[in-house]
C-alpha positions in Angstrom: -80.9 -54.6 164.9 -79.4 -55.7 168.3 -80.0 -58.2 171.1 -80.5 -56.8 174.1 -79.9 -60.0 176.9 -81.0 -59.0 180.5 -79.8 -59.8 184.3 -81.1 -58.8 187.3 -78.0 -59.0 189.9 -79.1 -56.6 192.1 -82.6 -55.7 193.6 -85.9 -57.2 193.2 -88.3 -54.7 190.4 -90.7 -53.3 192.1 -92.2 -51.2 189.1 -93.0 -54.1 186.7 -94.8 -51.7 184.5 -92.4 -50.1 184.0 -89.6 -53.3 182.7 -92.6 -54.0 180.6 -92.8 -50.8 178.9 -88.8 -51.3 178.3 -89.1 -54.3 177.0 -91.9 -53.6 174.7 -90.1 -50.1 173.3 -87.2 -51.9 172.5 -89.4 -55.0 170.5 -91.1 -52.2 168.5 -88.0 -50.8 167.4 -86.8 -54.1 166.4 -84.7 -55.2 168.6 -84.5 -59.0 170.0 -85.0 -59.0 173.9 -83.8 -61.9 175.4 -84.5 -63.7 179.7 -87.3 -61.4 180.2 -88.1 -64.2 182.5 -85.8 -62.7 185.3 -87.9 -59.1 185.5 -90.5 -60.7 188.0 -87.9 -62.9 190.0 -87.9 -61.9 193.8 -86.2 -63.3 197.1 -86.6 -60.9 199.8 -85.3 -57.4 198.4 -83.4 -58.9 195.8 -83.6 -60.1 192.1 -83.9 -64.0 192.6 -81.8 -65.8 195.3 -77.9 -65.3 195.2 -77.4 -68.6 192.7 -79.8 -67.1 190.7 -78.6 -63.5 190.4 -74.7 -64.8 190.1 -75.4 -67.0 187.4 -76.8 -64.1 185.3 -73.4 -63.0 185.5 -71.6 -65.7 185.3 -73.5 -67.2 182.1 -72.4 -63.9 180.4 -68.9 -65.8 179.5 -71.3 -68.7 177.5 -73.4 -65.7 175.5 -73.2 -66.2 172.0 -74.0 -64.1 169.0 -73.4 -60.7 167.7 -73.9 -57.7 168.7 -75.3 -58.8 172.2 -76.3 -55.4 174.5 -76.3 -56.6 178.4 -78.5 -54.8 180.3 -79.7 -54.9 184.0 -83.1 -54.3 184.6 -82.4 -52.1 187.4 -80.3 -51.3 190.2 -80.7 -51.3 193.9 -78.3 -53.4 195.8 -77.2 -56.6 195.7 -74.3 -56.8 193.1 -71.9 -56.3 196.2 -73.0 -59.7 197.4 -71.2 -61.6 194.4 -68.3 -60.0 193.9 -65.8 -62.5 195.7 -68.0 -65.9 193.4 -68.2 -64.5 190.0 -66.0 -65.8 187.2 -63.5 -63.0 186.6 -61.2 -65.3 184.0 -64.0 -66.7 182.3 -66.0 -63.2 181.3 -62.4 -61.8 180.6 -62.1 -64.2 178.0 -64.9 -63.7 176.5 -64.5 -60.4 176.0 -61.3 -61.4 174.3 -62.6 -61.8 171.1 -66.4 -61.0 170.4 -67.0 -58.5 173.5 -70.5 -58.0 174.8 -71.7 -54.8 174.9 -72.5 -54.2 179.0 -74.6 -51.2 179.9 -75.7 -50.1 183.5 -75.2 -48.4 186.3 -76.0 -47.5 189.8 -75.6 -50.8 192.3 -73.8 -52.2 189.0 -70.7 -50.0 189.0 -69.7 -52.8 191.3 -69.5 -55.1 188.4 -68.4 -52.6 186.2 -65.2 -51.6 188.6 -64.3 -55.6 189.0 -64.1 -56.1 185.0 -62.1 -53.1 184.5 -59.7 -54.3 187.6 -59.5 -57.7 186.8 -59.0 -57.4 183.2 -59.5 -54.1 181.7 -63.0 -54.6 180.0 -64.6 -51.4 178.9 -68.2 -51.3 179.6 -70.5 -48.5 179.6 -72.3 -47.0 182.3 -75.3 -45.6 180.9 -79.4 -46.7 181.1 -81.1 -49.3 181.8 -84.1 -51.0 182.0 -87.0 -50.2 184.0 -85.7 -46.7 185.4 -84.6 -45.7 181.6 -86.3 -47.4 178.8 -89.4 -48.2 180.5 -89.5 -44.5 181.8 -93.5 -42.9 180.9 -91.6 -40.8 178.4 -88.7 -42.6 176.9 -85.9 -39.4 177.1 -84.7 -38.6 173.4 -81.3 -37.4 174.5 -80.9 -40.3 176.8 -81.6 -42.4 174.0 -79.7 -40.8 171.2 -76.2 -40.8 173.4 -77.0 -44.2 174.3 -76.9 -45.4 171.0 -74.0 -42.8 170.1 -71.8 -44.7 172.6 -72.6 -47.9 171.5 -72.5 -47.2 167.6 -69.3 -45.1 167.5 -65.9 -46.0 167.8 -64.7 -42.0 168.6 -67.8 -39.8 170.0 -68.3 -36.7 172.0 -70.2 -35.5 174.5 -70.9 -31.7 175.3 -71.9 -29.8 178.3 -72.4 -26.4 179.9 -69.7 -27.1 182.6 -68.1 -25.6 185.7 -64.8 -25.7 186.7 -61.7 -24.3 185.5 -59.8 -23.7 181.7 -58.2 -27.2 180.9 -57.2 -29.9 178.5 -56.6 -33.7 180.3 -56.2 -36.9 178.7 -56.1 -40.5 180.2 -58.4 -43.3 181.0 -62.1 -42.6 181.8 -63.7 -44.5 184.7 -66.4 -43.5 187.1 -69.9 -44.1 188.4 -71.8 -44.0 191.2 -69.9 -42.5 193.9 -71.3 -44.5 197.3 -70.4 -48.3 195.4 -67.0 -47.3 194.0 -66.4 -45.7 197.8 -67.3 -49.6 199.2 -64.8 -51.3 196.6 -61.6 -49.0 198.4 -59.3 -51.5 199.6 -61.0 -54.6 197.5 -59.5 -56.5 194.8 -62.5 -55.0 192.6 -60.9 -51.6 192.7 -59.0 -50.3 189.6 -55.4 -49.0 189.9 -55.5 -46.2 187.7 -53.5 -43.0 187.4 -53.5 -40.1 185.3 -57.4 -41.1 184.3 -60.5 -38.7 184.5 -62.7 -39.9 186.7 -66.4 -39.3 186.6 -68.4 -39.3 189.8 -72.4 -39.6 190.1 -74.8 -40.4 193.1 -78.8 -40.4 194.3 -80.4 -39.5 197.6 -77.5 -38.4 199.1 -76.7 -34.5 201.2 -73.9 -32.5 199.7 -72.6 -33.3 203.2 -72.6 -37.1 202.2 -71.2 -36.7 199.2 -68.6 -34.6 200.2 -67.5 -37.0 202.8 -67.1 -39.9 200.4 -65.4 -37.1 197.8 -62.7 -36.9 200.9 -62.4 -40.8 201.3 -61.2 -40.7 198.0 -58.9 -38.2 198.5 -57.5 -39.2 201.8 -57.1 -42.5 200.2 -54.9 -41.0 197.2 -57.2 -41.7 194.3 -58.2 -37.9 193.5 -55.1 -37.0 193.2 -54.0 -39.3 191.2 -55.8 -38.3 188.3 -55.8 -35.6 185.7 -59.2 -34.1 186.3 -62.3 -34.7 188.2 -66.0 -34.9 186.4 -69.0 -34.6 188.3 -72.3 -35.8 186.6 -75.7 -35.8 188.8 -76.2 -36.1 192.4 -80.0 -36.2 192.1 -81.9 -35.6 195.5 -79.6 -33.9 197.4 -81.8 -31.2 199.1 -80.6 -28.9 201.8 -82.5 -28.0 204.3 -82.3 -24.9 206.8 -79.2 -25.9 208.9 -77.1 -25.6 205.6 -77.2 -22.0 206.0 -75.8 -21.5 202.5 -73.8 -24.7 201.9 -75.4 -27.1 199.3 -73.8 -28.9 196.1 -71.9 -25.7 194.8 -70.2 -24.7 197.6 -69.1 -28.2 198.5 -67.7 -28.8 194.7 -66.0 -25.0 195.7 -64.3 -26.7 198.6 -62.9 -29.8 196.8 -61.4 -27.7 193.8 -59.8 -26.0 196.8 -58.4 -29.0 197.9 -56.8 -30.5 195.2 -54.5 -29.3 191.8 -56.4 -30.9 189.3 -59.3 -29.8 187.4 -62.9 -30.7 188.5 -65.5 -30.1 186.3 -69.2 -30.0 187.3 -72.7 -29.8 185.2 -72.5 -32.8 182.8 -76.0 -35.4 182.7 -74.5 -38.4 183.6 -76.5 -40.3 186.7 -79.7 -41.3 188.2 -81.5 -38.8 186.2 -84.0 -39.1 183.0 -81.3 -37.3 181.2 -78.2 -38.8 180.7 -75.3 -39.5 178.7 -74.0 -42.7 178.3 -69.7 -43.2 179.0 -67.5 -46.1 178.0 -65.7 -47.2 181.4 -61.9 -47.9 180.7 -61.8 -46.1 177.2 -59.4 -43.1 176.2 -60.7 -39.7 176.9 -59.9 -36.5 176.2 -61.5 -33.9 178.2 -61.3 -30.1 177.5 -63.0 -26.9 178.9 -63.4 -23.3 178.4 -65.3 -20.4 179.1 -68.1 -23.0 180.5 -67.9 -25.0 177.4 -67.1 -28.6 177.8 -66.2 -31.8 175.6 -65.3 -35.5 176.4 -64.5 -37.3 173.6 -63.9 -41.5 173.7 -62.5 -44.3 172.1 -61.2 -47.8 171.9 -64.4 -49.0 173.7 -66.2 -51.7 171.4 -69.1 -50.9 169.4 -71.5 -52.3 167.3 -71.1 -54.2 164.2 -73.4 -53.1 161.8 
């Protein structure tokens, strides 16, 4: 079985009961679960005070042990704040030769994006905690492609997708859309071309998410890559002055705007019902007749 070591770099955990619950399932099922201590940690909105939270990360490079599974207990904001302190060289390094198997997502694709820029680690942006694992129902096809990410060295994913007949290959990255929009200009942004970038948000119009879609093609990232994948944007209601425009419409509008192939439907986000994606790992993405596939590899996996 696996070690699953937490961190807390974002916000504070407001549904205890629910970490609880996350931690338990993943005891029963044998796994070891390690700094529970950090679940209750608070200063002001945020998971412990900025020493606190930074060292979670930063510690990371002295983890020892197989098979280690980092995950946060939830997201929020906060990860932002410690971008510019964290130990880029050191958790490169580590990676180097037994890599740590980093999960998350949400707040944390700020992390995820500085790894991937400042050294090329592959980590996966998938559940976590709280919001996953210590869900009232524990999803079974959440948990199934979690643990197909993680115990594979090629896998596949399948959806019912949207978009247009293709085949694209290149480097996967993605997340949330609103943090990797923030990191434009940083020195945590990848540089990558010809990748297939996946996009996800919460809370958010189709207005929003439009206009942060056109940051990142205004500042020359879309259209850069070879195709466009666009996983959950959970809560974006309309409302009566929409008049017809919501999600669809919007996605209608992009493809319009660029040459490449966006590709809409798959459960990948800040819903119960997700698949779980190795960040910086090959891909090869093909679609027909609203059939689609993704299929990774090179990302590290588990030894068993």
């Amino acid at each position: 079985m696996s070690s699953f070591h937490l961190i807390a770099p974002s916000g504070y955990c407001i549904n205890q009961t629910a970490a609880r619950l996350g931690v338990a399932r993943l005891e029963e099922a044998g796994h070891q679960v390690t700094q529970t201590n950090i679940i209750q940690r608070r200063h002001q909105r945020f998971a412990g005070s900025e020493a606190e939270r930074l060292a979670d990360i930063n510690d990371l490079a002295l983890l020892s042990g197989k098979n280690q599974i980092v995950m946060p207990v939830r997201g929020g904001y906060g990860a932002s704040r410690l971008l510019a302190d964290i130990d880029w060289s050191a958790l490169i390094a580590r990676q180097q030769h037994d890599p740590l198997l980093i999960c998350g997502h949400s707040d944390f694709t700020a992390i995820q994006f500085g790894l991937l820029a400042k050294g090329n680690v592959i980590t996966f942006s998938g559940p976590m905690l709280a919001g996953n694992f210590g869900a009232p129902t524990l999803d079974s096809f959440t948990e199934e492609h979690f643990w197909r990410a993680l115990r594979n060295a090629t896998y596949t994913v399948e959806w019912k997708g949207d978009g247009p007949d293709c085949v694209a290959e290149g480097t996967l990255w993605g997340g949330n859309l609103a943090m990797i929009n923030s990191l434009i200009g940083t020195p945590w942004m990848p540089e990558i071309e010809g990748g297939i970038l996946v996009l996800e948000d919460i809370n958010e119009h189709p207005f929003r998410v439009e206009r942060m879609l056109l940051q990142l093609l205004h500042a020359g990232i879309l259209p850069r890559q070879r195709a466009i994948v666009l996983g959950s944007f959970s809560g974006a209601q309309t409302n009566d002055y929409d008049a017809g425009y919501c999600l669809n419409t919007m996605y209608d509008y992009l493809r319009s705007r660029l040459s490449i192939p966006v590709i809409s439907g798959l459960d990948f986000g800040h819903e119960q019902r997700t698949v779980t994606l190795a960040l910086g790992a090959k891909a090869r993405l093909t679609h027909q007749v609203a059939h689609s596939t993704l299929t990774l590899s090179g990302h590290p996996v588990i030894n068993e």
